[in-house]
Phi, psi and omega in degrees: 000132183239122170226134180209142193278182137298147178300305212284315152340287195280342170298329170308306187277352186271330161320292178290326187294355163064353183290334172258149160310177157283346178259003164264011188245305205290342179275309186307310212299310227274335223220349180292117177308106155344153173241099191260151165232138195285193198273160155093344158296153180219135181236137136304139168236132191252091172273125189250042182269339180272196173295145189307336169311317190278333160314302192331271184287001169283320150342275189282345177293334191289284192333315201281320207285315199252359191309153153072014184260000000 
């Protein structure tokens, strides 16, 4: 499972948590790796860009979904 925002989206959130500064959020965002995977793997993705809640429950319905397999 892979879950993720939009840059501008995590920039929003990291920001209101007030824990970094704006130029340590802009430092944080600058370091984010693309996200590859090698062949032949297979992932799920979760845009997690609306509200969090709605992340949320896109989570647990896959997790409810794949349970006991």
């Amino acid at each position: 499972m892979h879950v993720d925002a939009a840059p501008h989206i995590l920039e929003a959130r990291l920001g209101a948590r007030a824990r970094e500064s704006a130029e340590q959020v802009a430092a944080r965002l600058a370091r984010h790796a693309p996200f590859t995977l090698p062949d032949g793997v297979r992932c799920e993705s979760i845009d997690n860009s609306g509200e969090l809640e709605d992340g949320g429950h896109a989570l647990i319905a896959f997790l409810k979904s794949h349970a006991g397999r």
